[in-house]
N, CA, C and O atoms as CSV, one atom per row, in Angstrom:
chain,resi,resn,atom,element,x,y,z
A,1,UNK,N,N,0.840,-1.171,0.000
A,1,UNK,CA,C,0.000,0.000,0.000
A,1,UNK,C,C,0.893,1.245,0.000
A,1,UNK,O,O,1.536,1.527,1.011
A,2,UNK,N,N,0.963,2.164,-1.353
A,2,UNK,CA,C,1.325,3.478,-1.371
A,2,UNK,C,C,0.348,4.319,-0.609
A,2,UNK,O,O,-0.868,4.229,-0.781
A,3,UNK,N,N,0.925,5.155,0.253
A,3,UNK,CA,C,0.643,6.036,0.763
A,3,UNK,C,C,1.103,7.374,0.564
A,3,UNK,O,O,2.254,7.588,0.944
A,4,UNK,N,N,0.178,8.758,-0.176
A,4,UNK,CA,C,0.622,9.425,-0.619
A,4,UNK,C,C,1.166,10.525,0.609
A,4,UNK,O,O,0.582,10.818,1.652
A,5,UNK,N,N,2.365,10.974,0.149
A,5,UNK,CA,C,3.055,11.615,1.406
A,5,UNK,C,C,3.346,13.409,1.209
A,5,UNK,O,O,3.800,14.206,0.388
A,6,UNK,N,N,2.936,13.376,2.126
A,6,UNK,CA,C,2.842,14.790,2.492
A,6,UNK,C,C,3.788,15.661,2.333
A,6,UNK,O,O,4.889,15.124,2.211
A,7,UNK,N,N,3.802,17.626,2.254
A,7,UNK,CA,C,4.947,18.397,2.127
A,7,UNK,C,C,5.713,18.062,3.313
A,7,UNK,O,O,6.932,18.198,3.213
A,8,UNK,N,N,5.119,17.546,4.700
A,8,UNK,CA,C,6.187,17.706,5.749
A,8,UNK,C,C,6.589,16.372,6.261
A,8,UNK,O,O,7.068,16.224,7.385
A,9,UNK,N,N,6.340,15.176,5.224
A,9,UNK,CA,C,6.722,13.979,5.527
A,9,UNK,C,C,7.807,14.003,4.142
A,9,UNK,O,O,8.489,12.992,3.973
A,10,UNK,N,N,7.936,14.995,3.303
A,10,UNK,CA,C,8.743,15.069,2.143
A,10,UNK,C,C,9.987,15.556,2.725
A,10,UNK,O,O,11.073,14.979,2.773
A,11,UNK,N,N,9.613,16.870,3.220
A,11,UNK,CA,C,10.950,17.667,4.044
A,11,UNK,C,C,11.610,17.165,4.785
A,11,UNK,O,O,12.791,17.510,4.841
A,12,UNK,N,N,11.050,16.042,5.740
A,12,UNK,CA,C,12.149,14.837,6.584
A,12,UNK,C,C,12.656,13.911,5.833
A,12,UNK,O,O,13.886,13.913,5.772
A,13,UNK,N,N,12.119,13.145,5.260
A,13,UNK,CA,C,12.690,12.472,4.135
A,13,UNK,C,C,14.034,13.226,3.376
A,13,UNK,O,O,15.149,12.806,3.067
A,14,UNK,N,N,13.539,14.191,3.273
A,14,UNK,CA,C,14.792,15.179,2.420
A,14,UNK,C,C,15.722,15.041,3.130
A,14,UNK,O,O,16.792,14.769,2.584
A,15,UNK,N,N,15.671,15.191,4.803
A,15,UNK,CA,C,16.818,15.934,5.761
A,15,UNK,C,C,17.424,14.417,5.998
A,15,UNK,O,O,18.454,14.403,6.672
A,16,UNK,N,N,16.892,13.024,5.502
A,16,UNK,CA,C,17.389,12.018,6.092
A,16,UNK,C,C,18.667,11.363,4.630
A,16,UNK,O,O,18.659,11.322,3.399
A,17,UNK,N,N,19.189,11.140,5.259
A,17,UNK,CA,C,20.688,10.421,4.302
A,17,UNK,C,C,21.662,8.860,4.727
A,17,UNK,O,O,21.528,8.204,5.760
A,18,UNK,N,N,22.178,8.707,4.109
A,18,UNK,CA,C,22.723,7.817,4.605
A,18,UNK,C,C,23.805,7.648,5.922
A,18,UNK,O,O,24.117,6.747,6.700
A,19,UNK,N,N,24.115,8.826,5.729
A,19,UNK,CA,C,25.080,9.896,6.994
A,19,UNK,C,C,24.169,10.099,8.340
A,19,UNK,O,O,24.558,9.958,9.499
A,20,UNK,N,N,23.110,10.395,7.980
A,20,UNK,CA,C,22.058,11.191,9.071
A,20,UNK,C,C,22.820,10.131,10.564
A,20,UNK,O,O,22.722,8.904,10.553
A,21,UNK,N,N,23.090,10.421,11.004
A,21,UNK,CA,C,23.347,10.245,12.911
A,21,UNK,C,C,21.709,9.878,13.487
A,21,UNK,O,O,20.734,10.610,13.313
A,22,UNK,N,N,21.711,8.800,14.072
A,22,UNK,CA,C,20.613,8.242,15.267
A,22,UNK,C,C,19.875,9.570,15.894
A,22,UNK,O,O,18.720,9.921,15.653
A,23,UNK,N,N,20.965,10.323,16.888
A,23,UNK,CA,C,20.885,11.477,16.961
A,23,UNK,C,C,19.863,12.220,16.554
A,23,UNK,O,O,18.836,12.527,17.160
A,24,UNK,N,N,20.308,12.552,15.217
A,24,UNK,CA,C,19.375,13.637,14.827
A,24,UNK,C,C,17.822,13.190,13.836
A,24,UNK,O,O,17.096,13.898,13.138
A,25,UNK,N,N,17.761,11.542,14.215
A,25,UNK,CA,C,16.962,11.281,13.886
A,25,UNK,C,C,15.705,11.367,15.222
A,25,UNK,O,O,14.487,11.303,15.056
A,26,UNK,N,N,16.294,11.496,16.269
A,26,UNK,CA,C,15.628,11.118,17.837
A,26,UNK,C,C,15.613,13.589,17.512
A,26,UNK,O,O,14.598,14.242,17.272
A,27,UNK,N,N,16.388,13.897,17.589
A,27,UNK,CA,C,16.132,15.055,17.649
A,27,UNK,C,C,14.882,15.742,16.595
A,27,UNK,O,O,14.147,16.677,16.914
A,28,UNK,N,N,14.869,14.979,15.224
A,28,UNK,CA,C,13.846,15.500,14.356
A,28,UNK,C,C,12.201,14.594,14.983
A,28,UNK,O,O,11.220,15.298,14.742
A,29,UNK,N,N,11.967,13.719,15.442
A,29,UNK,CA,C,11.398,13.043,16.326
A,29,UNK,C,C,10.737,13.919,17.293
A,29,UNK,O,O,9.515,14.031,17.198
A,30,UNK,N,N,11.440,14.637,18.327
A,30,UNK,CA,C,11.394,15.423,19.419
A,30,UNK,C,C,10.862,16.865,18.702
A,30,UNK,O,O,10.013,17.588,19.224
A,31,UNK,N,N,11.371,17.079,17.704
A,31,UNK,CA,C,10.468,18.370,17.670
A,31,UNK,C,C,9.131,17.926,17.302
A,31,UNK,O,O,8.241,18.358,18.035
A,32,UNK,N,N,8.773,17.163,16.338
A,32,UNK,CA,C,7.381,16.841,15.976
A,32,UNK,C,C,6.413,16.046,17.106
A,32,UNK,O,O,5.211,15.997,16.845
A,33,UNK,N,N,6.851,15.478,18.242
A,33,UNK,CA,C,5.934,15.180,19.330
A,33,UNK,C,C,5.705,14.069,18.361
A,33,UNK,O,O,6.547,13.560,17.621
A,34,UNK,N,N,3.841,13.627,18.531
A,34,UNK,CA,C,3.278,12.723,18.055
A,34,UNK,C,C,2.288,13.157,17.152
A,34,UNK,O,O,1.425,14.021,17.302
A,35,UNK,N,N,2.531,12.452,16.222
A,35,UNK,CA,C,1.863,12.488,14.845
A,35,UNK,C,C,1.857,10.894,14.094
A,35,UNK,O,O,2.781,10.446,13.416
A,36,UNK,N,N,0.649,10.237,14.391
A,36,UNK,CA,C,0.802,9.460,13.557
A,36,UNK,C,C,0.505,8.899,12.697
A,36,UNK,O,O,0.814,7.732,12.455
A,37,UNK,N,N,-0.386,9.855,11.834
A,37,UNK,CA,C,-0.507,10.122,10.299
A,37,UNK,C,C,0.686,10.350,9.829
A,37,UNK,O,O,0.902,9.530,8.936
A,38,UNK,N,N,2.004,11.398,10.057
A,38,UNK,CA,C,2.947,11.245,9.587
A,38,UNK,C,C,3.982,10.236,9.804
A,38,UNK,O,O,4.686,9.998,8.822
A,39,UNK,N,N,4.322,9.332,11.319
A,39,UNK,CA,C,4.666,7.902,11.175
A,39,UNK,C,C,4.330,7.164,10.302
A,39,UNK,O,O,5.092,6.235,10.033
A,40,UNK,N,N,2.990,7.325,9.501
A,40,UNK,CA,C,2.619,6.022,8.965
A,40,UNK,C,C,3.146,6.340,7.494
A,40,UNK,O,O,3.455,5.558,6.595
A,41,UNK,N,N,3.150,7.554,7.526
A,41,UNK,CA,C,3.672,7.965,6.042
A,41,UNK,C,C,5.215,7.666,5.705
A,41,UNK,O,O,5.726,7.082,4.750
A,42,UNK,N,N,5.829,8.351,6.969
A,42,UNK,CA,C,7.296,7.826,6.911
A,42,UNK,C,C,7.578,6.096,7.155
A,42,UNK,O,O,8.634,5.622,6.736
A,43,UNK,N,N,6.885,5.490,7.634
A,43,UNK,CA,C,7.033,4.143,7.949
A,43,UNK,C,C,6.396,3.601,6.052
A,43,UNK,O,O,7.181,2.769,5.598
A,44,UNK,N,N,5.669,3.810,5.427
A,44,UNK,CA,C,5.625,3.596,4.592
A,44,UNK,C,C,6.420,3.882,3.382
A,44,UNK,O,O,6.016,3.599,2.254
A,45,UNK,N,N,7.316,4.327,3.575
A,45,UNK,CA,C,8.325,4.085,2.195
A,45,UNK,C,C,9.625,3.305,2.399
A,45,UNK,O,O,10.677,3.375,1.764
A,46,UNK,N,N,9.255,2.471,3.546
A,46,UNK,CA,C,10.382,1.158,3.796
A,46,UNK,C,C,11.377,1.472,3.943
A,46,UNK,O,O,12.189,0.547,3.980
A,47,UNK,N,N,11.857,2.693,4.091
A,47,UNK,CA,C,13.012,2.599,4.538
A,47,UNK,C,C,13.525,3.015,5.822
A,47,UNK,O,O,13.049,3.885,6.551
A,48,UNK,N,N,14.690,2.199,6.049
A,48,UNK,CA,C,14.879,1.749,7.556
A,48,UNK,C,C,15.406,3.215,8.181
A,48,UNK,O,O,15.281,3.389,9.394
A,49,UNK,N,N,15.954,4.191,7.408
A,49,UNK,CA,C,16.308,5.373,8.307
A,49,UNK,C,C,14.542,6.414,8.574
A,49,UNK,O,O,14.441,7.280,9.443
A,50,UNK,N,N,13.680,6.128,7.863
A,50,UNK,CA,C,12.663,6.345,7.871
A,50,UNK,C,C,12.247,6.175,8.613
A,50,UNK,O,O,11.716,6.999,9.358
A,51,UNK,N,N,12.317,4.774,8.767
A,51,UNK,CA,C,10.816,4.545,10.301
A,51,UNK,C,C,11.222,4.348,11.421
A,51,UNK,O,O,10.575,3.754,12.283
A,52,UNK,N,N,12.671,4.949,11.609
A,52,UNK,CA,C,13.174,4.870,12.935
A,52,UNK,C,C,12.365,6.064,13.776
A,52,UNK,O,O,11.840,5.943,14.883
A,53,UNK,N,N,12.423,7.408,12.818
A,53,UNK,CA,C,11.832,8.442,13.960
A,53,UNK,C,C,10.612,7.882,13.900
A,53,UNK,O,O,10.123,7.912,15.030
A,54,UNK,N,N,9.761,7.298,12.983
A,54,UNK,CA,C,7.740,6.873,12.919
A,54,UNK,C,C,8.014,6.512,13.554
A,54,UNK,O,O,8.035,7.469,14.327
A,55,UNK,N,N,8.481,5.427,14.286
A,55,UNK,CA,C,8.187,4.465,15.636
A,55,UNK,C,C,7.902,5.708,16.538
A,55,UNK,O,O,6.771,5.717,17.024
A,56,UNK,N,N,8.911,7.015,16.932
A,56,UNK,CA,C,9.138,7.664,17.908
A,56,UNK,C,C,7.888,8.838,18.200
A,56,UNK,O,O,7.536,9.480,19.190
A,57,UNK,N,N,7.513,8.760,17.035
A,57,UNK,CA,C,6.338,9.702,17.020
A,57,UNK,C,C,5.260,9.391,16.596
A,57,UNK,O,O,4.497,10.159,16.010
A,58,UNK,N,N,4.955,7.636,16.956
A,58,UNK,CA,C,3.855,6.976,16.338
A,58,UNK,C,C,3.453,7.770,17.985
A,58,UNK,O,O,4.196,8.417,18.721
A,59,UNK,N,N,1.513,7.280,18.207
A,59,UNK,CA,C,0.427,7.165,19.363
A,59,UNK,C,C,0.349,5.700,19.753
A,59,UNK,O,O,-0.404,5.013,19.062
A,60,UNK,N,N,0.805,5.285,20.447
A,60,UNK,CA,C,0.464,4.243,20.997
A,60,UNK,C,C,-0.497,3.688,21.406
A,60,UNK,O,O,-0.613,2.508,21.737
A,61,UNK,N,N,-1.472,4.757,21.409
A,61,UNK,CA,C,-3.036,4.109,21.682
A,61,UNK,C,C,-3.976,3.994,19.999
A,61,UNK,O,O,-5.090,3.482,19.886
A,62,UNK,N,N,-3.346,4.472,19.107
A,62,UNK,CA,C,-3.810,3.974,17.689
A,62,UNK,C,C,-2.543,2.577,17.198
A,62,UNK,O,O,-2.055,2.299,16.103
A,63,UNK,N,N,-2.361,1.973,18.544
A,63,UNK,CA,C,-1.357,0.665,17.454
A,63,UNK,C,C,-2.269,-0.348,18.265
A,63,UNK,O,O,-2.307,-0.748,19.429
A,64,UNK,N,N,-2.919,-0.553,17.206
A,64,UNK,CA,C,-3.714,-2.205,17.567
A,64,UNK,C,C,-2.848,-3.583,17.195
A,64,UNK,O,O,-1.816,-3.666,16.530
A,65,UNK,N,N,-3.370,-4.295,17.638
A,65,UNK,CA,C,-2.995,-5.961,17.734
A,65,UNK,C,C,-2.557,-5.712,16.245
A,65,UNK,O,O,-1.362,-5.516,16.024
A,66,UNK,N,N,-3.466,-5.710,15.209
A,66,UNK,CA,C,-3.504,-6.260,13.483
A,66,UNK,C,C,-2.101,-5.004,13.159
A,66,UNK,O,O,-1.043,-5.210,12.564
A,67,UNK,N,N,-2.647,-3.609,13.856
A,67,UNK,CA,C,-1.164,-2.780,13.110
A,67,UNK,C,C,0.540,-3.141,13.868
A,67,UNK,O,O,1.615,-2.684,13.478
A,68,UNK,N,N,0.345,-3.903,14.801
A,68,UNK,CA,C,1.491,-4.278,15.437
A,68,UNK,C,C,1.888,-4.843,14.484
A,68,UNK,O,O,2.642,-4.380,13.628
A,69,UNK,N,N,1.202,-6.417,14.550
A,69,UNK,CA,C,1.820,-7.687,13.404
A,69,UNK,C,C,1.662,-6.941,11.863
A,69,UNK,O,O,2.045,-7.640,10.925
A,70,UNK,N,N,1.240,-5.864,11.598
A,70,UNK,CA,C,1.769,-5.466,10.219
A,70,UNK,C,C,3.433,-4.503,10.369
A,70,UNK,O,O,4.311,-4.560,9.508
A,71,UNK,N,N,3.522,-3.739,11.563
A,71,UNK,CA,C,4.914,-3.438,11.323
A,71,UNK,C,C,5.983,-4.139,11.546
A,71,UNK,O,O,7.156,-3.819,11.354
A,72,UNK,N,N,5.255,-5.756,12.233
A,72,UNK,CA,C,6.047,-6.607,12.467
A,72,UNK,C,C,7.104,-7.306,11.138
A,72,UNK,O,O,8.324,-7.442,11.043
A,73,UNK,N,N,5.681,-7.717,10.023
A,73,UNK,CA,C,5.758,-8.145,9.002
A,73,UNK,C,C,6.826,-7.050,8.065
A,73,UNK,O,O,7.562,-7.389,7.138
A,74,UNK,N,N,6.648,-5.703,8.614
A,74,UNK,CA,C,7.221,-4.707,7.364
A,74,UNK,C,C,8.831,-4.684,7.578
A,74,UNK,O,O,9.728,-4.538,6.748
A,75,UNK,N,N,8.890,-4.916,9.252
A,75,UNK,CA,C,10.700,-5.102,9.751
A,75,UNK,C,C,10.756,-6.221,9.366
A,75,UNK,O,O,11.905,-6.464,9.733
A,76,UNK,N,N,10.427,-7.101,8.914
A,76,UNK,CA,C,10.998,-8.488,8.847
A,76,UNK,C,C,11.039,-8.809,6.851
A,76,UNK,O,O,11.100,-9.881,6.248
A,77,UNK,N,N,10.975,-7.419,6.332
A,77,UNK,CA,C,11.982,-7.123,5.580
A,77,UNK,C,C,13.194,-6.487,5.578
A,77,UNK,O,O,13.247,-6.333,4.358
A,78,UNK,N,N,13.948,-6.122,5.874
A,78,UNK,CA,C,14.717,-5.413,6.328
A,78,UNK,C,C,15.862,-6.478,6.795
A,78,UNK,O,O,15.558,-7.421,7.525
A,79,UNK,N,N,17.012,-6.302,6.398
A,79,UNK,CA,C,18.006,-7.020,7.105
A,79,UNK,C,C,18.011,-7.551,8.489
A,79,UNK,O,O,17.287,-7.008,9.323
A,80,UNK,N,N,18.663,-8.433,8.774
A,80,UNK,CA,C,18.824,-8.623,10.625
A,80,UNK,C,C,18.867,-7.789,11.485
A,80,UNK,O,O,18.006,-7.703,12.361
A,81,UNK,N,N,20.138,-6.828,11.368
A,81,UNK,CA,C,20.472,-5.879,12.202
A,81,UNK,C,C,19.574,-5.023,12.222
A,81,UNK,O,O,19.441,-4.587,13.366
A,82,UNK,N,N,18.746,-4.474,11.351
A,82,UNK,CA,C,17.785,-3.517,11.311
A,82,UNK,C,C,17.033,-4.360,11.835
A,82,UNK,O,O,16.987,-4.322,13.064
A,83,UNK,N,N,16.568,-4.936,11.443
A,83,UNK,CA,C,15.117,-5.706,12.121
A,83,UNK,C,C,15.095,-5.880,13.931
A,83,UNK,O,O,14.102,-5.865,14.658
A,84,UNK,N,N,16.028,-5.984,14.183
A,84,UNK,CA,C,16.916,-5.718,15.527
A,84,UNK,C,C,16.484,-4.399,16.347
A,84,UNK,O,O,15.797,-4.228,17.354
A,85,UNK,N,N,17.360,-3.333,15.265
A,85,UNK,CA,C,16.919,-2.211,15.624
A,85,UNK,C,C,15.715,-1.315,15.847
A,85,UNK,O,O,15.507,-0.413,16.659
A,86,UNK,N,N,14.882,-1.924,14.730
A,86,UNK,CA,C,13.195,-1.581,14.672
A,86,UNK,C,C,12.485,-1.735,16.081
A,86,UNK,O,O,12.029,-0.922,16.885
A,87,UNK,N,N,12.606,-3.475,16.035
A,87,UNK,CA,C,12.013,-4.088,16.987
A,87,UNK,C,C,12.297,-3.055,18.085
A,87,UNK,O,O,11.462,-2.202,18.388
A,88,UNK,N,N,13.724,-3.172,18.784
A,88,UNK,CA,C,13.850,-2.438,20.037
A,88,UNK,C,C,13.498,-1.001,19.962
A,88,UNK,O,O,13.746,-0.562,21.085
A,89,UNK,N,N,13.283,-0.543,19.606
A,89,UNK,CA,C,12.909,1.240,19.455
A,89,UNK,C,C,11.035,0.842,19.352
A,89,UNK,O,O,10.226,1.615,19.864
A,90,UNK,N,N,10.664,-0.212,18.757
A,90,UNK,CA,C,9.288,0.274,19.159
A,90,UNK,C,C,9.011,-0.704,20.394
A,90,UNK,O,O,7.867,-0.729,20.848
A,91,UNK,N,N,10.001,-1.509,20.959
A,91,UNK,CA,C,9.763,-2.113,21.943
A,91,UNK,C,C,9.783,-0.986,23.196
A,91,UNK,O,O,8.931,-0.823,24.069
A,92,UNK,N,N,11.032,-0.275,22.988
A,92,UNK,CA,C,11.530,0.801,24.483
A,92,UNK,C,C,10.587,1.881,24.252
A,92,UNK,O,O,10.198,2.580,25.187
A,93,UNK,N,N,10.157,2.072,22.929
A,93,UNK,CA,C,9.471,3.864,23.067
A,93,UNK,C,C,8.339,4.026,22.735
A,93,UNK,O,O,7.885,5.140,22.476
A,94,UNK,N,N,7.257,2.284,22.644
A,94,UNK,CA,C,5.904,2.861,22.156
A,94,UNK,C,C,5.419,1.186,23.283
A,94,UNK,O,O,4.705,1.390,24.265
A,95,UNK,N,N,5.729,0.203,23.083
A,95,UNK,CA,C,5.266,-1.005,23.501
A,95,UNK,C,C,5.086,-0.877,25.184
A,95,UNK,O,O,4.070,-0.552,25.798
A,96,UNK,N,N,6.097,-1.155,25.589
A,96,UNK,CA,C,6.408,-0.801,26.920
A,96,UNK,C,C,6.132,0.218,27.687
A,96,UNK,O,O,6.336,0.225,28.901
A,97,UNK,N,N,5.643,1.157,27.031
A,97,UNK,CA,C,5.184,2.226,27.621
A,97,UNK,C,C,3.398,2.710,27.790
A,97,UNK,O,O,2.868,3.768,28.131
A,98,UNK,N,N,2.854,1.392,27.376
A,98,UNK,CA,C,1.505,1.354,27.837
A,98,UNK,C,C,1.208,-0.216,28.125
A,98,UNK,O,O,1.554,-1.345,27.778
A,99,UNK,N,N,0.299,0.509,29.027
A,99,UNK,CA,C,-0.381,-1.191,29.835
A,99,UNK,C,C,-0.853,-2.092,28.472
A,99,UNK,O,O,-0.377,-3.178,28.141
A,100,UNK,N,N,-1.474,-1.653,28.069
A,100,UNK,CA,C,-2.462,-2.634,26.945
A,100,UNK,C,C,-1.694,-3.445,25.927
A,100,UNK,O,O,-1.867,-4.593,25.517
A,101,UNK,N,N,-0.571,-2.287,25.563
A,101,UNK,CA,C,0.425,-2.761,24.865
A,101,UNK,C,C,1.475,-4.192,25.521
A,101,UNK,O,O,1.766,-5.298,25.065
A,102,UNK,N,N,1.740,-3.600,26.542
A,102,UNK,CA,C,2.592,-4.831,27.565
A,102,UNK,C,C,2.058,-6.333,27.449
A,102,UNK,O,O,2.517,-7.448,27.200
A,103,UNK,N,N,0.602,-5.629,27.829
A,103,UNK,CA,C,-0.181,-7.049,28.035
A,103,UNK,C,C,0.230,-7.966,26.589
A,103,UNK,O,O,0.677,-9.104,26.452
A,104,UNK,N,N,-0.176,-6.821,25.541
A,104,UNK,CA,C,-0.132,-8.213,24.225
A,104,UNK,C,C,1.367,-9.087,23.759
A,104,UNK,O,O,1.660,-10.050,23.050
A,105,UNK,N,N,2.070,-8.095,24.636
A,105,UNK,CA,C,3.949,-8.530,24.988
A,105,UNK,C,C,3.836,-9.961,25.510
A,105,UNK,O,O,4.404,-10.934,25.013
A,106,UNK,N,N,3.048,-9.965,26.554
A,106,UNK,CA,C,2.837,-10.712,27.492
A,106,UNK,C,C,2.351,-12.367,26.649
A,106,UNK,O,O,2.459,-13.525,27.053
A,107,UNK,N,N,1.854,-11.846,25.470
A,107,UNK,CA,C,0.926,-13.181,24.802
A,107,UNK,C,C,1.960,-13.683,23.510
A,107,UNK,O,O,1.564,-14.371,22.569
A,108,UNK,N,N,3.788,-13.038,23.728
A,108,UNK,CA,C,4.088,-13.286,22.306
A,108,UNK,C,C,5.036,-14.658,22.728
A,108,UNK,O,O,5.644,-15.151,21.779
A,109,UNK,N,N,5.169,-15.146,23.714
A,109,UNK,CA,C,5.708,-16.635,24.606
A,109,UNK,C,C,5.836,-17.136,22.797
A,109,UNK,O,O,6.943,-16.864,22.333
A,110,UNK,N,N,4.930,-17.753,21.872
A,110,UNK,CA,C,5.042,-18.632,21.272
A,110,UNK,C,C,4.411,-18.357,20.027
A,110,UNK,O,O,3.682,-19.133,19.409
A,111,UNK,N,N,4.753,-17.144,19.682
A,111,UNK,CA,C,4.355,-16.078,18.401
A,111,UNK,C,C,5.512,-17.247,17.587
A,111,UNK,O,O,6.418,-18.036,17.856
A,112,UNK,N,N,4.582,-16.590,16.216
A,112,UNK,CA,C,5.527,-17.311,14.837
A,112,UNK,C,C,6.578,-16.520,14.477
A,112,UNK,O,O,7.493,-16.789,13.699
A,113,UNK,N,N,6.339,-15.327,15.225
A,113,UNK,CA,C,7.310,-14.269,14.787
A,113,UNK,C,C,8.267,-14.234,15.720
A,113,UNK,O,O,7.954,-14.156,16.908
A,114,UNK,N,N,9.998,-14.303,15.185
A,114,UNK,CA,C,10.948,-14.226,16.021
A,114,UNK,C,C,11.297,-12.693,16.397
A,114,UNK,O,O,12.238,-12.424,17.144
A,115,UNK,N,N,10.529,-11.789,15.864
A,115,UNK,CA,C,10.896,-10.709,16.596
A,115,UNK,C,C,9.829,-9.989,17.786
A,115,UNK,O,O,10.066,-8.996,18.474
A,116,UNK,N,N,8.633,-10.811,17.775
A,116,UNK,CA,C,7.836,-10.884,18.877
A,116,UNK,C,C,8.524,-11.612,20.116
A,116,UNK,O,O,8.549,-11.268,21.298
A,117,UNK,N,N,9.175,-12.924,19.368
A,117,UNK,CA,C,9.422,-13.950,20.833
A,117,UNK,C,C,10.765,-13.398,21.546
A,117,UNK,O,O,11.162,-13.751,22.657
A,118,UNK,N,N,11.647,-12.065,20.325
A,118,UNK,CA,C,12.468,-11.304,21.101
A,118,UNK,C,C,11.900,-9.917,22.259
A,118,UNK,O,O,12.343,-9.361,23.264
A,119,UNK,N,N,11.029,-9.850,21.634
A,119,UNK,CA,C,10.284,-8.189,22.696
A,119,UNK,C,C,9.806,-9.267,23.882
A,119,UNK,O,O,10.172,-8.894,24.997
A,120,UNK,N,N,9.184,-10.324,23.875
A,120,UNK,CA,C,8.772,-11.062,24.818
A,120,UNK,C,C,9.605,-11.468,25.562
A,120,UNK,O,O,9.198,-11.296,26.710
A,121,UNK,N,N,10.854,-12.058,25.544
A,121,UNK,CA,C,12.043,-12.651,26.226
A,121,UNK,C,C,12.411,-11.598,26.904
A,121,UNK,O,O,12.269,-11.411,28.112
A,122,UNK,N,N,12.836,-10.979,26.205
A,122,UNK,CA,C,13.115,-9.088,27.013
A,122,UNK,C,C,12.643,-8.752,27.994
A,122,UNK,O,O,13.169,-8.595,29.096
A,123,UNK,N,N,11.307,-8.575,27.573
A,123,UNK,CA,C,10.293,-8.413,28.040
A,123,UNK,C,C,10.206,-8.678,29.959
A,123,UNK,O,O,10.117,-7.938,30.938
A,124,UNK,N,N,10.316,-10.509,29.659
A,124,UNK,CA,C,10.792,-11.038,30.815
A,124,UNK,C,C,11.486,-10.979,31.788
A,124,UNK,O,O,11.227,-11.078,32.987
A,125,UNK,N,N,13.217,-10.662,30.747
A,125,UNK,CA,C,13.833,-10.481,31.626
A,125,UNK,C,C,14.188,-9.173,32.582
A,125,UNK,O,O,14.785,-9.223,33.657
A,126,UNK,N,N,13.616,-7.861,31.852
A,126,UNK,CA,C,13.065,-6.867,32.201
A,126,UNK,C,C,12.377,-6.983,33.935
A,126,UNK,O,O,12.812,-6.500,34.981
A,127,UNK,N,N,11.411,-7.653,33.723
A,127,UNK,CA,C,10.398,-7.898,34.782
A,127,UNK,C,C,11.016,-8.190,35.714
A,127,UNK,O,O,10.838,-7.489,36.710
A,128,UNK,N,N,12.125,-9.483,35.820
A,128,UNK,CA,C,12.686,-9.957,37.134
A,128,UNK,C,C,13.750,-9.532,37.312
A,128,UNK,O,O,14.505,-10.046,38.138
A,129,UNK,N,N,14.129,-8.349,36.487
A,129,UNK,CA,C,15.665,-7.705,36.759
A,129,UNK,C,C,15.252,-6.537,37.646
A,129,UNK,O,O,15.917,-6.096,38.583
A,130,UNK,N,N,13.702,-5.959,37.102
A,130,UNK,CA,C,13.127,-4.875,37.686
A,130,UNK,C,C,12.148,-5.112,39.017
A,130,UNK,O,O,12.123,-4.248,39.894
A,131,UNK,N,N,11.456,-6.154,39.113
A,131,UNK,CA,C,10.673,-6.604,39.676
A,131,UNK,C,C,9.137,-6.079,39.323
A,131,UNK,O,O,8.171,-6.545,39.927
């Protein structure tokens, strides 16, 4: 699904490169707060320096069960290491940071997906490191 993208999902796109620093991807992130009509826009053109800030400025209360396992499916194009990286950034900055979300953490024990049964393991060990 193309998603047609906006003047100010164009202008980040512009500012992003192969150079661009983590950094100033968490800093372009931070100015825009949450927007996640424009996450979904930037998460939609697949690329991995792209949907690092969407994760950061997705709403966590518009990520349902079905849109989880679709950004699940969309990192699990993406090389290893990225897929890595995805996972944990929407694990630390959108998953974990709401109850409802946790809970469905809680149900990925024996998901088909190995990057569920990684947020879940985590997950775990999180819990009894933290109590």
């Amino acid at each position: 699904m193309t998603i047609k993208l906006s003047s100010k999902a164009e202008n980040i796109l512009d500012q992003i490169t192969t150079k661009t620093k983590l950094g100033e991807l968490r800093s372009t992130a931070k100015d825009i707060k949450r927007d996640h009509e424009l996450a979904l826009e930037l998460w939609s053109t697949g690329r991995f320096l792209s949907r690092l800030p969407a994760i950061l400025i997705m709403d966590v209360k518009a990520l349902s069960k079905e849109m989880i396992n679709k950004l699940d499916q969309d990192m699990q194009t993406h090389p290893f290491d990225e897929q890595n990286q995805l996972i944990d950034w929407l694990m630390a900055n959108q998953l974990l940071k709401d109850k409802r979300a946790s809970a469905l953490v809680e149900s990925w024990e024996n998901s088909p997906s190995c990057l569920q049964r990684r947020v879940f393991w985590y997950y775990q060990g999180r819990l009894r490191w933290m109590g």
